[in-house]
Structure formats: C-alpha cells, structure tokens
N, CA, C and O atoms as a printed pandas DataFrame, in Angstrom:
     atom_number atom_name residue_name chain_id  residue_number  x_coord  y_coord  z_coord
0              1         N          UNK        A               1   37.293  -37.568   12.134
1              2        CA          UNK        A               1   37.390  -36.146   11.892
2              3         C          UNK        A               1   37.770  -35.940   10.425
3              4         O          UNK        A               1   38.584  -36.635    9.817
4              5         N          UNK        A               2   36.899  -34.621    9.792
5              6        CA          UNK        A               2   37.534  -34.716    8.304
6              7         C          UNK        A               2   38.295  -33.616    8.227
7              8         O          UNK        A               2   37.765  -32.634    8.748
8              9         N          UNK        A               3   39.224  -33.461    7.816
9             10        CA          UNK        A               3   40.518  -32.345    7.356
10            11         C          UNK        A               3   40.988  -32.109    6.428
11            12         O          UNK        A               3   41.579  -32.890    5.682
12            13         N          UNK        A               4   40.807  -30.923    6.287
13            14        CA          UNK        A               4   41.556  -30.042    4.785
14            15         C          UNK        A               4   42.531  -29.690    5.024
15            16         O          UNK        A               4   42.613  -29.409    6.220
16            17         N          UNK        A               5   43.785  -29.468    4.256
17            18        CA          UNK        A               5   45.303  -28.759    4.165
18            19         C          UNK        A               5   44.982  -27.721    3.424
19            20         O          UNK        A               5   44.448  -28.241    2.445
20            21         N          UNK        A               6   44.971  -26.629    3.278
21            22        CA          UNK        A               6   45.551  -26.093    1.710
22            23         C          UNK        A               6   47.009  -25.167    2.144
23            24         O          UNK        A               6   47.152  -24.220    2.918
24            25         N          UNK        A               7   47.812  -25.779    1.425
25            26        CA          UNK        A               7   48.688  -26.225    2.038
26            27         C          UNK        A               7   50.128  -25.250    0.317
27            28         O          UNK        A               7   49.828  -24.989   -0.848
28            29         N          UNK        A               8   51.307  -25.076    0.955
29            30        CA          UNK        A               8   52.314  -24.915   -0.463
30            31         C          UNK        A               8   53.590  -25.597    0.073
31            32         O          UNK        A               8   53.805  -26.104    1.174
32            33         N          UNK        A               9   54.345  -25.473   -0.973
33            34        CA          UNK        A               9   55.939  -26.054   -0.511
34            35         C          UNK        A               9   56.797  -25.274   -0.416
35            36         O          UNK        A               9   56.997  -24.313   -1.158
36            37         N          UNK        A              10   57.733  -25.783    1.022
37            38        CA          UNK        A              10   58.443  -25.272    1.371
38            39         C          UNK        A              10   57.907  -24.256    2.484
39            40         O          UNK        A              10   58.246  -23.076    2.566
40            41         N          UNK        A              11   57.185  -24.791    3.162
41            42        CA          UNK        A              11   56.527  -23.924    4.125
42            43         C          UNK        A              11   56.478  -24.613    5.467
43            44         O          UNK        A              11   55.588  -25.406    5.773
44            45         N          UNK        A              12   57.676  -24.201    6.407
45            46        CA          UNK        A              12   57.398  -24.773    7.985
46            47         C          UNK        A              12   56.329  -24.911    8.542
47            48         O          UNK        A              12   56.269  -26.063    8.971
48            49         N          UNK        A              13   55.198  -24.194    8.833
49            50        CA          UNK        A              13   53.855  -23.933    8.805
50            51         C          UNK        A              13   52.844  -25.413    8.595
51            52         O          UNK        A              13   52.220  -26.135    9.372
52            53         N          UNK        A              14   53.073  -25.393    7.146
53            54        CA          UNK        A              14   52.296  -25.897    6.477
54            55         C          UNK        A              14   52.542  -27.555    6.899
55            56         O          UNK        A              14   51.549  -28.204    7.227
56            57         N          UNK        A              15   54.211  -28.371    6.874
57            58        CA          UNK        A              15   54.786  -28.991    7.287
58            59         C          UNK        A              15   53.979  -29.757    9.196
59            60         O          UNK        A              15   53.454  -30.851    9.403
60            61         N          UNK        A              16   54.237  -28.611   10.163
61            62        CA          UNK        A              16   53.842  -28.389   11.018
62            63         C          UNK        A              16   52.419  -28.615   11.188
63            64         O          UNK        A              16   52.079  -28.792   12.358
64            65         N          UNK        A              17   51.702  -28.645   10.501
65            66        CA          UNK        A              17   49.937  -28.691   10.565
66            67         C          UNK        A              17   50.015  -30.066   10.002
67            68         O          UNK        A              17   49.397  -30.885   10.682
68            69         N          UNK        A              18   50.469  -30.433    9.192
69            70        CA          UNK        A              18   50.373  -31.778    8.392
70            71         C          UNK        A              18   50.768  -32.600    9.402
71            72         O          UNK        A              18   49.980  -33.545    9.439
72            73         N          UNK        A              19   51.600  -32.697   10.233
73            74        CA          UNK        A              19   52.345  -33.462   11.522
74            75         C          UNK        A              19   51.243  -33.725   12.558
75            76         O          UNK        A              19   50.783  -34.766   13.026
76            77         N          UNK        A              20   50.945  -32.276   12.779
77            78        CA          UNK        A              20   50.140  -32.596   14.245
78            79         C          UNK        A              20   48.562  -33.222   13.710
79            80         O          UNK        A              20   47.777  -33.539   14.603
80            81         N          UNK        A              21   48.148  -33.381   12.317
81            82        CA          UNK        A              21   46.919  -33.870   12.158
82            83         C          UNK        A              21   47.077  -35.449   11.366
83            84         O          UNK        A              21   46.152  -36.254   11.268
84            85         N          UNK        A              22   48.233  -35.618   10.935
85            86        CA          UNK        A              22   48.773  -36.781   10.300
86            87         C          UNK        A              22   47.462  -38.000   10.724
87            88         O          UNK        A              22   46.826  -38.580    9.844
88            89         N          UNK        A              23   47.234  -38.227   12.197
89            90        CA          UNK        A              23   46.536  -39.435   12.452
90            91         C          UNK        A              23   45.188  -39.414   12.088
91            92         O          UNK        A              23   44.399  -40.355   12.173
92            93         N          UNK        A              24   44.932  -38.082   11.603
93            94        CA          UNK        A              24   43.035  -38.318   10.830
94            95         C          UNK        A              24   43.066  -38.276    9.527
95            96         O          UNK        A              24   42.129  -38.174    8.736
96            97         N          UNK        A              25   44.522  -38.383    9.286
97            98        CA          UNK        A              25   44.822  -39.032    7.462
98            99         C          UNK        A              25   43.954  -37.489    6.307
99           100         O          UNK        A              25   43.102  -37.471    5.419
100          101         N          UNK        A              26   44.543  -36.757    6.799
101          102        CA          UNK        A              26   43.875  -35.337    6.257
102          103         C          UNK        A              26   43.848  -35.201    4.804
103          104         O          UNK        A              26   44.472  -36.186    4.410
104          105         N          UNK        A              27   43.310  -34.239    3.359
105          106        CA          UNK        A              27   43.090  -34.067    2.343
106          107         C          UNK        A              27   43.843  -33.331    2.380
107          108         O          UNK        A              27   43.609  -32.412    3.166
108          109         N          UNK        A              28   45.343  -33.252    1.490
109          110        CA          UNK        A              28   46.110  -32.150    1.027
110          111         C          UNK        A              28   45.984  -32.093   -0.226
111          112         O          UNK        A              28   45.934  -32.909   -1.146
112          113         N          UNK        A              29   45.923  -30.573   -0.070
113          114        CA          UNK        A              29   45.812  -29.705   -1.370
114          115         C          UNK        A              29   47.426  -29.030   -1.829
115          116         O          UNK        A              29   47.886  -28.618   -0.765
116          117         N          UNK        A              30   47.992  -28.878   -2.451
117          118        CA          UNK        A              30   48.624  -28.269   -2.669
118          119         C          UNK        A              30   48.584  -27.240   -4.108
119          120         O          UNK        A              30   48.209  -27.481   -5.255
120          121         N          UNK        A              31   49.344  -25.579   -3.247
121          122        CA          UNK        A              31   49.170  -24.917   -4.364
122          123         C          UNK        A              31   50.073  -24.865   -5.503
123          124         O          UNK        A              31   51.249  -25.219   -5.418
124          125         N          UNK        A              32   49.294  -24.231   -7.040
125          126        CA          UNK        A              32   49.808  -24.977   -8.061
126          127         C          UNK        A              32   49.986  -26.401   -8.410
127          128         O          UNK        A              32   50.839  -26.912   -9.136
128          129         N          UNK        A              33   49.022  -26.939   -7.756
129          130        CA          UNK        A              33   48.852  -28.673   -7.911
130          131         C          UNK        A              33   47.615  -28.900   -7.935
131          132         O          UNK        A              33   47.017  -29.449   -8.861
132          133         N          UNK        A              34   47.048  -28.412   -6.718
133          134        CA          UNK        A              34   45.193  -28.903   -6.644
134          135         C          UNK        A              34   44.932  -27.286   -6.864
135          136         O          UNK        A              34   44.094  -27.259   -7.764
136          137         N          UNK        A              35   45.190  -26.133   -6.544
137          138        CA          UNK        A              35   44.164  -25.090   -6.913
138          139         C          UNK        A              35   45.233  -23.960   -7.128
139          140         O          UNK        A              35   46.452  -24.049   -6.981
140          141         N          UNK        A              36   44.442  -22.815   -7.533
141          142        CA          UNK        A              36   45.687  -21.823   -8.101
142          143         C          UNK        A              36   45.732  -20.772   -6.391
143          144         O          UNK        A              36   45.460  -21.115   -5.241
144          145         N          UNK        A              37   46.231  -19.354   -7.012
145          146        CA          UNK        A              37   46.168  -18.358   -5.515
146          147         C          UNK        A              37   45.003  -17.614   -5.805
147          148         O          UNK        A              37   44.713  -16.794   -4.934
148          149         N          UNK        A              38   44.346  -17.662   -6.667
149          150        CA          UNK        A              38   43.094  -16.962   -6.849
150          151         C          UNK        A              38   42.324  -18.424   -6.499
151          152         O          UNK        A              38   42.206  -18.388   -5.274
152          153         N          UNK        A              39   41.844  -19.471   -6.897
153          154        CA          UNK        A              39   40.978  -20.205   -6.043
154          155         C          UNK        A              39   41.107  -19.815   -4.537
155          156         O          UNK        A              39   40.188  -19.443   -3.808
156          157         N          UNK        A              40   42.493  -19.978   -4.190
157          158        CA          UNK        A              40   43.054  -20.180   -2.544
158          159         C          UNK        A              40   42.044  -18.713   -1.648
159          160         O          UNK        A              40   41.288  -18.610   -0.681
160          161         N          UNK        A              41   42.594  -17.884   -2.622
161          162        CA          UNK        A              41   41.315  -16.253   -2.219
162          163         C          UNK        A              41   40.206  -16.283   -2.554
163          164         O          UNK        A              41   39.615  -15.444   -1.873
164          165         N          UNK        A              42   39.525  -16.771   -3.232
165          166        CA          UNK        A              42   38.073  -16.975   -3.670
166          167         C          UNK        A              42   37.734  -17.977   -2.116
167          168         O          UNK        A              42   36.918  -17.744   -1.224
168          169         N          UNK        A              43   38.676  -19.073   -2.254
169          170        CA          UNK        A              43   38.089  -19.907   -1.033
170          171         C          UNK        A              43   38.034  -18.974    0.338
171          172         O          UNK        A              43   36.954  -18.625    0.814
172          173         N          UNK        A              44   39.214  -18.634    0.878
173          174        CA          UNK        A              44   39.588  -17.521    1.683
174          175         C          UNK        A              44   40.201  -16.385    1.534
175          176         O          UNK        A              44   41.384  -16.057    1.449
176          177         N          UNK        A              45   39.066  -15.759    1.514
177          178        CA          UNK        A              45   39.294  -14.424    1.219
178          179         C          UNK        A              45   40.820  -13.611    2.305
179          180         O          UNK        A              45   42.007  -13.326    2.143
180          181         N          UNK        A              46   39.594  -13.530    3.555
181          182        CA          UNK        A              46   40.779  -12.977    4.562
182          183         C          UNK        A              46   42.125  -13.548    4.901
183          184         O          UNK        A              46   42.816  -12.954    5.728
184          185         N          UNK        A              47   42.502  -14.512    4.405
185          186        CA          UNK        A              47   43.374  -15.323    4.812
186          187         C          UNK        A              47   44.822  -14.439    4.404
187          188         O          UNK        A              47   44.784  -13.504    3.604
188          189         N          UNK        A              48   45.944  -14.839    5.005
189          190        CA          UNK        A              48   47.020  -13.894    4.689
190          191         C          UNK        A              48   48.301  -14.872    5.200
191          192         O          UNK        A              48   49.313  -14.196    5.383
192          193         N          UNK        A              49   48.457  -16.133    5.436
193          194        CA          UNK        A              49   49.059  -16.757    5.873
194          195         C          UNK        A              49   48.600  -18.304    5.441
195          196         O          UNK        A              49   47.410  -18.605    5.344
196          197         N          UNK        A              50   49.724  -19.285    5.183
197          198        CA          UNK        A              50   49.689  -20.562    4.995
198          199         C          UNK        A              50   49.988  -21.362    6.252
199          200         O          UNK        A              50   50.792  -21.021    7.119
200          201         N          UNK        A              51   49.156  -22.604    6.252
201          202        CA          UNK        A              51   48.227  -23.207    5.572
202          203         C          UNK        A              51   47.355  -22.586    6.271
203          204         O          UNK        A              51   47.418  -21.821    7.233
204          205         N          UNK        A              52   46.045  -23.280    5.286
205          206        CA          UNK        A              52   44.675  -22.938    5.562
206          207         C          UNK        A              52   44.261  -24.295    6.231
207          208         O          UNK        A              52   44.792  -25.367    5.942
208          209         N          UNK        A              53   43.123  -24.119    7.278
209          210        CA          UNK        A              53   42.896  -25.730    7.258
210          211         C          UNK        A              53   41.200  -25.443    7.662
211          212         O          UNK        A              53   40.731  -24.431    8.182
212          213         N          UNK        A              54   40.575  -26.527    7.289
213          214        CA          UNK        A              54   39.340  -26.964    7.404
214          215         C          UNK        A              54   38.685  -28.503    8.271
215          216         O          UNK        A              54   38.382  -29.592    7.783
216          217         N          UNK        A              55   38.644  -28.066    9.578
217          218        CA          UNK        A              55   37.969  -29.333   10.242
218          219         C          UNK        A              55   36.255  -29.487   10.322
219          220         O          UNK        A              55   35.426  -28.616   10.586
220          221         N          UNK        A              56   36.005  -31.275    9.910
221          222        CA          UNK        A              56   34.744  -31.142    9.929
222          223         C          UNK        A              56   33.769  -29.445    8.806
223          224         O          UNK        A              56   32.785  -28.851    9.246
224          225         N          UNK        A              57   34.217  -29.231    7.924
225          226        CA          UNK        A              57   33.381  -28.078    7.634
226          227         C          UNK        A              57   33.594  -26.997    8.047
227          228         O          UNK        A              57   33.039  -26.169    7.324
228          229         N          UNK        A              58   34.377  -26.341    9.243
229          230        CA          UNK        A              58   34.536  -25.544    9.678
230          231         C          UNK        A              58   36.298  -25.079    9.165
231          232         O          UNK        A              58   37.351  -25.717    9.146
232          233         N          UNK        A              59   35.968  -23.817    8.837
233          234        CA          UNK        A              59   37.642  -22.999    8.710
234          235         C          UNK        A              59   37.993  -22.460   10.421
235          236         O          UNK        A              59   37.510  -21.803   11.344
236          237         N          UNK        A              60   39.448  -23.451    9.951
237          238        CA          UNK        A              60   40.156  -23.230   11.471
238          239         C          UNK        A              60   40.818  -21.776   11.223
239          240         O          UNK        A              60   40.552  -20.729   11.814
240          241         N          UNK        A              61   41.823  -22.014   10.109
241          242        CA          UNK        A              61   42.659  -20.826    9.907
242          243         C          UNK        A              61   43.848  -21.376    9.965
243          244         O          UNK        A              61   43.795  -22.573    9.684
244          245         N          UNK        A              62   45.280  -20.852   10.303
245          246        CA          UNK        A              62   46.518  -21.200    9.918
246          247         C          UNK        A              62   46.455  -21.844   11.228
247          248         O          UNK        A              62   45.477  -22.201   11.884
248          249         N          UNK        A              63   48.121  -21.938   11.546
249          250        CA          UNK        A              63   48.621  -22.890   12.324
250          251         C          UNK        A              63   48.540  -22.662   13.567
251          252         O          UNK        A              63   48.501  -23.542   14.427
252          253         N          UNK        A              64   48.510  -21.554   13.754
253          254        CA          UNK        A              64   48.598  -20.733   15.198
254          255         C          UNK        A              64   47.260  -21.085   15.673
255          256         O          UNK        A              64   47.183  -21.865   16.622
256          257         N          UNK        A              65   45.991  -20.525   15.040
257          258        CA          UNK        A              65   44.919  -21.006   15.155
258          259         C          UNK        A              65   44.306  -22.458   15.050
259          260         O          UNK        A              65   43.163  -22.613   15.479
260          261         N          UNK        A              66   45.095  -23.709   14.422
261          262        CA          UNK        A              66   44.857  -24.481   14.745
262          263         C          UNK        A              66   45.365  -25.006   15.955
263          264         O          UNK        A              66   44.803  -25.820   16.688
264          265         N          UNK        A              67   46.524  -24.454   16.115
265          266        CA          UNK        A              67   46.839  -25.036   17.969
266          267         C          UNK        A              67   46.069  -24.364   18.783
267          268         O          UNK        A              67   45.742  -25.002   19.783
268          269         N          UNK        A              68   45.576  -23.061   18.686
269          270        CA          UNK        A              68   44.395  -22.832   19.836
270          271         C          UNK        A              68   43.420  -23.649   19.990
271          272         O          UNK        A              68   43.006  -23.935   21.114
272          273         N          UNK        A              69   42.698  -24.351   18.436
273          274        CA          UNK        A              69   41.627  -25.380   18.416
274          275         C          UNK        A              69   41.702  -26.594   18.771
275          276         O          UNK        A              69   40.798  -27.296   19.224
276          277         N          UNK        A              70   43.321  -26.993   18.472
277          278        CA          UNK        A              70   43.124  -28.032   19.617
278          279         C          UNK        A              70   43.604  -28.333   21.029
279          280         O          UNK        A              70   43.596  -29.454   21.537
280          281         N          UNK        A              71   43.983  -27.315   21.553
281          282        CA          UNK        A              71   43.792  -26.693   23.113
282          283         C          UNK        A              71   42.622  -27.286   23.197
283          284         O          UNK        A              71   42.373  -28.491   23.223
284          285         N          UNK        A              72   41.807  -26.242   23.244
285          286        CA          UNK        A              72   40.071  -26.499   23.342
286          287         C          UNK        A              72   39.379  -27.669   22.926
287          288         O          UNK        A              72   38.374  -27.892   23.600
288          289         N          UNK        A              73   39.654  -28.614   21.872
289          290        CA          UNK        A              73   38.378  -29.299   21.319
290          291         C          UNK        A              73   39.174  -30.687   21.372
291          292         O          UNK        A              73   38.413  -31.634   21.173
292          293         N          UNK        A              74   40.381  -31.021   21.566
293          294        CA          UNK        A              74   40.875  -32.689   21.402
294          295         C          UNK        A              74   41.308  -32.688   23.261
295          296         O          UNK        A              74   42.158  -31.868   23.609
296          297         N          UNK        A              75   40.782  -33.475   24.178
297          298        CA          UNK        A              75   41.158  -34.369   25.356
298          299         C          UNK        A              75   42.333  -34.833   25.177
299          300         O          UNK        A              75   43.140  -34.559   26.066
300          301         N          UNK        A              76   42.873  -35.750   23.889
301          302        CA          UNK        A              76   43.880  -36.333   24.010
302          303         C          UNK        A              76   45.223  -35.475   24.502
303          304         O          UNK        A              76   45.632  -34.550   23.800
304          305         N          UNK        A              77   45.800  -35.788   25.589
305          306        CA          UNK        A              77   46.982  -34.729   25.740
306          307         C          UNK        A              77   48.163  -35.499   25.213
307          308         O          UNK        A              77   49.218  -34.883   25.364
308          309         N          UNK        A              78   48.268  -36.562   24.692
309          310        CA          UNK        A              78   49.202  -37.164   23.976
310          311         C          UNK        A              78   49.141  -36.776   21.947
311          312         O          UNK        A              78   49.832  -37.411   21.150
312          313         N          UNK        A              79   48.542  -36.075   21.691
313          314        CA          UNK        A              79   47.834  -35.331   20.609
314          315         C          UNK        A              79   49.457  -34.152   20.252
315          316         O          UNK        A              79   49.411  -33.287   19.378
C-alpha cells in the first residue's frame, strides 16, 4: 500500500494517523519542512483539518476519515 502524511507538529491527529499506518512505512511530509500552507491548499483545497492522507492515489482525508476507510477496506482486525 502507498501512503502519504501531510502531516505538522504537535498535532494528536497527525501523531495518531502515523501510528495506525506505521506498518506500510508511509511518506511524511511535514509542514514548513516538505511544503508550505499554500502548497498544503493548492494540494487540498477543501481540507480544513490535519493530517491529510493519501492511499494508493486516492485522498482519504483526515483522521476521522481515515478510520472510516479502514473499517471498510483492511480485513485485518488486528490493524
């Protein structure tokens, strides 16, 4: 599986997403490190909450929304 963070510090959230995807060894971005807050809005526009994440090509969205996605799309219940 391929995975994006975009991701800042000091953010429970952000922390929290990095944890539960840790085992597919994900791409973190961090802001003011890898991109500014105008890239971060150019990339996602609607976005209004950290992190952002990207599986396989697809925008999941923050954290909340990535635990709905993997409800639905990972079997593993040890996950």
């Amino acid at each position: 599986m391929n995975v994006e963070i975009y991701s800042k510090t000091n953010c429970g959230y952000c922390d929290r997403a990095k944890i539960r995807l840790q085992k597919y060894n994900p791409k973190i971005h961090m802001l003011d490190q890898d991109y500014t807050r105008k890239d971060f809005f150019a990339k996602f526009p609607n976005a209004k909450t950290f992190p952002q994440i990207i599986i396989n090509d697809e925008h999941i969205g923050g954290h909340y929304e990535l635990e709905k996605w993997l409800a639905f799309n990972i079997s593993d219940k040890n996950f």
